[in-house]
N, C-alpha and C positions, 0 to 999 in steps of 0.2 A: 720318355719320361725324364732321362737325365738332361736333355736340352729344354725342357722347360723349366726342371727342377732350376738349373742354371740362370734361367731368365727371369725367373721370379728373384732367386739371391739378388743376381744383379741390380733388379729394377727396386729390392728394399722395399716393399710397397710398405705404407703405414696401416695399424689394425686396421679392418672396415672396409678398406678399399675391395671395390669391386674387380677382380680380374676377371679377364673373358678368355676363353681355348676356343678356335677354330672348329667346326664340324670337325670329325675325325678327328682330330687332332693328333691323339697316338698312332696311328695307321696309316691316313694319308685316305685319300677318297679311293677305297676298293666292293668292287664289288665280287670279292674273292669271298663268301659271308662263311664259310667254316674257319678261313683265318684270320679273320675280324672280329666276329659277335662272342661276347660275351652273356653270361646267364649271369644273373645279378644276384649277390651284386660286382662279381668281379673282377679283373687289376685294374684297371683304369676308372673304375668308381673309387676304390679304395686308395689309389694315387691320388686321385681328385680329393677325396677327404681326408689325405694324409697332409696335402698340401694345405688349403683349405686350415686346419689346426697349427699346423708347422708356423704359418702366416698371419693365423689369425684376418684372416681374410674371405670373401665370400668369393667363390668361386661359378662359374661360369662355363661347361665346356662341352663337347662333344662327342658321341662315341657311339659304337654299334652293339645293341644290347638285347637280349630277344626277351618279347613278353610271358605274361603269364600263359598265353596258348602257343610258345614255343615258336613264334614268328621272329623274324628276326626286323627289328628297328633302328630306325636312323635317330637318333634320341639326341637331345639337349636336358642336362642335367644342372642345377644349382645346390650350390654346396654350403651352408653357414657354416663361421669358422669356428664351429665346434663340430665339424661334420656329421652335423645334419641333412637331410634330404629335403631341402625348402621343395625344392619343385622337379617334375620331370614332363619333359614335351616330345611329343613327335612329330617327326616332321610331318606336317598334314599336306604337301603338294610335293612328292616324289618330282624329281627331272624328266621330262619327255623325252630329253633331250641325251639319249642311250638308256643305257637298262635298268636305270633305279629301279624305277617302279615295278618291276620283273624281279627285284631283289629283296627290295625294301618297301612292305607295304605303309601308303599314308596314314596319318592318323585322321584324329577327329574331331578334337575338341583343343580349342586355347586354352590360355592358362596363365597364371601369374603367380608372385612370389611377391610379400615387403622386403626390402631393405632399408635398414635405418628409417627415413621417412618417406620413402618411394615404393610407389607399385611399378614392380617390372615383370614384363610380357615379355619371356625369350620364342626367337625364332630362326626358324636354317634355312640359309640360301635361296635356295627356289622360289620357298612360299614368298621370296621381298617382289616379285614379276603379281604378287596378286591381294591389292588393296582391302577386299574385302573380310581377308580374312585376320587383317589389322585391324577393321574397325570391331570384327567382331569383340576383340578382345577391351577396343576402345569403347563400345557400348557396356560392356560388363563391367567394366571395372577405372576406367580412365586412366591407363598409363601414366606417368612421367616418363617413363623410360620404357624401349623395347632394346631387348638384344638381338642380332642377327651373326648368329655362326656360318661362316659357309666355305666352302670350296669352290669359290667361281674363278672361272676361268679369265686369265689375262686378255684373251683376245675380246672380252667381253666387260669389262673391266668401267666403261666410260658408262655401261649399263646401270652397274655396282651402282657408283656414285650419286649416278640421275634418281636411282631407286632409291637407295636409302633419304636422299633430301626429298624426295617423292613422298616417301611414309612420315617424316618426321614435320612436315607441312603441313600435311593433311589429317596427321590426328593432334598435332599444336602438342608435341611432344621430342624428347632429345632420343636418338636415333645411333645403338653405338654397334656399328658394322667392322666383324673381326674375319680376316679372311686369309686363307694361306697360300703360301704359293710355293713351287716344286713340283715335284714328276710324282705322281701316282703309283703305287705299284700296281701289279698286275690283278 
């Protein structure tokens, strides 16, 4: 919290501006979920909407949070900067790729949120490897904007990029991909 807190200082953003946090962000990509998940709504919602007011800004960010049937979720959350709860998403396509999905069940349905004059569609990682569940949300609703939280990995990285200009082509939309990088904990 306090290096982000830091990185927003820094960055001054003006009202309205949309920040974006990384999947995880607080945490780091674990699939340790007793030291992760949160019940909501919180520290790291309530961070997010502290910030979110502090900045007068919307917020954008990621975190592990269990539902109302006590599952534990890979969640993307939007914050107005009156913290509000514009939107919450899940990740609807877990990683094959080790044990998400053994951790963190997907979810099911897209979703979007207005800002100012824009409809934005948030999304994490994974699901940017599968088209369709972009358009789903580009048939509902017609983006301007989608967001993509993730945790990808560097050696996979040239993927990242081909992907997001991949989705942002294809649905005639701007494509803003936040990703972090560093060691995971256990």
């Amino acid at each position: 919290y306090e290096a982000v807190h830091r990185l927003i200082a820094q960055a001054a953003p003006a009202p309205d501006t949309l920040v974006v946090l990384p999947e995880m962000f607080a945490t780091g990509f674990s699939m340790n979920v007793p030291a992760v998940a949160e019940a909501p709504p919180g520290p790291t919602l309530k961070f997010v909407e502290s910030m979110a007011r502090q900045y007068k800004v919307c917020m954008v960010a990621g975190l592990v949070q269990y539902d109302d049937a006590g599952r534990p979720r890979n969640r993307c959350v939007a914050v107005g900067p009156d913290g509000s709860m514009l939107a919450t998403y899940t990740k609807i396509k877990p990683a094959w790729i080790g044990p998400e999905g053994d951790h963190y069940p997907g979810g099911e349905s897209v979703t979007r949120f207005s800002w100012l004059d824009s409809v934005i569609s948030p999304f994490i990682c994974y699901d940017l490897r599968f088209p369709e569940v972009f358009r789903r949300a580009a048939a509902r609703w017609k983006p301007a904007v989608y967001t993509v939280i993730a945790c990808w990995p560097a050696a996979r990285v040239h993927h990242w990029v081909r992907l997001l200009q991949a989705r942002a082509i294809e649905n005639q939309a701007y494509v803003i991909g936040v990703n972090r990088a560093g060691r995971d904990p256990a």
